[in-house]
C-alpha positions in Angstrom: -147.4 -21.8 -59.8 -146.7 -25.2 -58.3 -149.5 -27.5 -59.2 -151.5 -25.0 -60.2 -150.0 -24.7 -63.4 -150.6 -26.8 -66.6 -147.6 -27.8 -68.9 -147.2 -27.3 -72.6 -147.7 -30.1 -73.4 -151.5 -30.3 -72.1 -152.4 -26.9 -73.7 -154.1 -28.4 -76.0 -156.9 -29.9 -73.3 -156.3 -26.5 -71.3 -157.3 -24.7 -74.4 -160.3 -27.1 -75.0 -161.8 -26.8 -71.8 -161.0 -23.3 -70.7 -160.1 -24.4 -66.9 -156.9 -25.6 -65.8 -157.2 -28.8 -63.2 -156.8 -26.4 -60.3 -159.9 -24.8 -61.0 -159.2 -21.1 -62.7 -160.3 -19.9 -65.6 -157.8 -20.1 -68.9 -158.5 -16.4 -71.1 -156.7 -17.7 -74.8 -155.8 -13.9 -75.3 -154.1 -12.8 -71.8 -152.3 -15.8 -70.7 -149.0 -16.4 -68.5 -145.8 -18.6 -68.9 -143.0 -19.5 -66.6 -139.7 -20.8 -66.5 -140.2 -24.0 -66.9 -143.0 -24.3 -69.5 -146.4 -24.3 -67.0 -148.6 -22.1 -68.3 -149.7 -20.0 -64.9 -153.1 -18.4 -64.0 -153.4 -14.9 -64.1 -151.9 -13.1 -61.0 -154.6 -11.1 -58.8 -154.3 -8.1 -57.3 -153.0 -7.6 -53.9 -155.2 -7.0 -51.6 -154.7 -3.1 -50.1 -156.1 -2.6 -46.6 -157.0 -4.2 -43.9 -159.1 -4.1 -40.8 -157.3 -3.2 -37.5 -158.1 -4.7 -34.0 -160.5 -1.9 -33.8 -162.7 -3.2 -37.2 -161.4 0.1 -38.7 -160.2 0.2 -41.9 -156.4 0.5 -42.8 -155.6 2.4 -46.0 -152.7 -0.3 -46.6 -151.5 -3.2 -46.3 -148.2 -5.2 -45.2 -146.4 -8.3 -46.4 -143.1 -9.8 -45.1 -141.2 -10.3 -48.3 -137.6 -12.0 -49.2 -135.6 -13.1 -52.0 -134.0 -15.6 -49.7 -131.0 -14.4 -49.8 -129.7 -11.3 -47.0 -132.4 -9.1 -46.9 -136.2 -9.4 -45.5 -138.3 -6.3 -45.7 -141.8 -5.2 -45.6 -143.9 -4.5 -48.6 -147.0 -1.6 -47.9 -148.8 -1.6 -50.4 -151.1 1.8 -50.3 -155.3 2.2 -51.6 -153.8 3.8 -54.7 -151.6 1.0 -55.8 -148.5 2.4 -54.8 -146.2 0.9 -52.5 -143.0 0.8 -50.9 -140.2 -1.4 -49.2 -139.1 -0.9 -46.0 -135.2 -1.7 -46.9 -133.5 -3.1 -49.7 -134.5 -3.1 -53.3 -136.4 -4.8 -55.5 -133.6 -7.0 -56.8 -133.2 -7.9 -53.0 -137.0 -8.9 -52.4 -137.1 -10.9 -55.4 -136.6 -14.9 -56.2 -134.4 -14.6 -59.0 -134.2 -17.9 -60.7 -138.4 -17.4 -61.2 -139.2 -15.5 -64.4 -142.5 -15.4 -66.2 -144.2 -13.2 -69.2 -148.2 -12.2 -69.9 -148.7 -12.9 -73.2 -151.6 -10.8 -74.9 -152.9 -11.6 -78.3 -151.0 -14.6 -79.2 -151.5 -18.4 -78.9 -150.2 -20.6 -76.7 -149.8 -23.6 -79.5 -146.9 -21.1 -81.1 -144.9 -21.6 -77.5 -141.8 -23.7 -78.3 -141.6 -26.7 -75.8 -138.1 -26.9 -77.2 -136.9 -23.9 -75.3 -137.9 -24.8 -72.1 -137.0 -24.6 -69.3 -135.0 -21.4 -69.8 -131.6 -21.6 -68.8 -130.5 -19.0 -66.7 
């Protein structure tokens, strides 16, 4: 989230006004919360074609993707949502000390400052 986020402790403004500092929109029912207590805007979708050289439209899309450790790999993801890597696994693509959660019909004041960041 880097500076986009907004820390626990200034829920209570991000709650007030509804928009985080960056500029996107807080939703008090569907929110999400990382590692180290910033509370994130809402992932988007990845984007799932593209135009070629030609203007003509690709039914996928690729992204260079590492958990910088051993293994880079390409991610296609497909019109349907699907998507695959081009070697390793997930485990291998991903950043492993970042975790998050959506949180879905719950407040953000019951969050418990106390336990973070989360230790791994």
């Amino acid at each position: 989230p880097g500076p986009r986020g907004v820390r626990l402790q200034n829920a209570d403004s991000l709650i007030e006004k509804g928009i985080a500092p960056a500029g996107w929109q807080f939703d008090p029912q569907d929110w999400w919360l990382e590692e180290h207590g910033l509370i994130m805007s809402q992932p988007g979708d990845l984007p799932r074609t593209k135009l070629d050289a030609n203007k003509k439209m690709v039914p996928s899309k690729r992204y260079v993707v590492t958990g910088d450790r051993e293994v880079t790999s390409v991610l296609t993801v497909f019109q349907n949502g699907e998507w695959s890597l081009g070697k390793g696994t997930l485990y291998d693509v991903t950043h492993l000390p970042c975790r998050s959660a959506r949180y879905t019909g719950c407040s953000v004041e019951n969050a418990n400052r106390k336990d973070f960041p989360v230790k791994p």
